[in-house]
C-alpha positions, 0 to 999 in steps of 0.5 A: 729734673731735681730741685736744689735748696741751698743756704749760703753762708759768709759774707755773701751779702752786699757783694753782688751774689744774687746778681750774680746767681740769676746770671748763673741760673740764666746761663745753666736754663735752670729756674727758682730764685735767690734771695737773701735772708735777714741773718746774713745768708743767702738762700737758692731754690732751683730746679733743673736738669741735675748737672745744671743744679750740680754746676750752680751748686760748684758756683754757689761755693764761690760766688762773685769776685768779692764774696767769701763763702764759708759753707754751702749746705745742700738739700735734694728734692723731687722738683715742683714745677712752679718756676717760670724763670730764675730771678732774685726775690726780696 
């Protein structure tokens, strides 16, 4: 188990991105949550098996259909456990 900070940059607001992480993070069993912050970007914590964060990871420089990501920046840590579900945060 891992957890997984991740800021996204680009124009990933307004596009459906935290929809469509929580689907992610649904499919992968993975927990923690996605919001967006107020310079634009969007913020991902989660915690998983490693090879579940490194798939949400790949998708996160991707995102939906109409996103443009510009960068991804990663921070690994040990998990703390306080997550019951993956889901958006405001």
């Amino acid at each position: 188990m891992k957890r997984l900070h991740l800021i996204i940059k680009g124009k990933v607001q307004g596009v459906f991105y935290r929809h469509n992480t929580v689907k992610q993070g649904h499919k992968l069993g993975i927990k923690g949550f996605v919001r967006n912050l107020p310079n634009g970007d969007v913020e991902v914590i989660a915690e998983g098996p490693e090879d579940k964060l490194k798939q949400l990871c790949e998708w996160c420089k991707k995102g939906p259909d109409n996103a443009e990501v510009d960068e991804v920046q990663e921070k690994w840590q040990e998990p703390y456990n306080d997550y019951v579900s993956f889901e958006t945060r405001h």
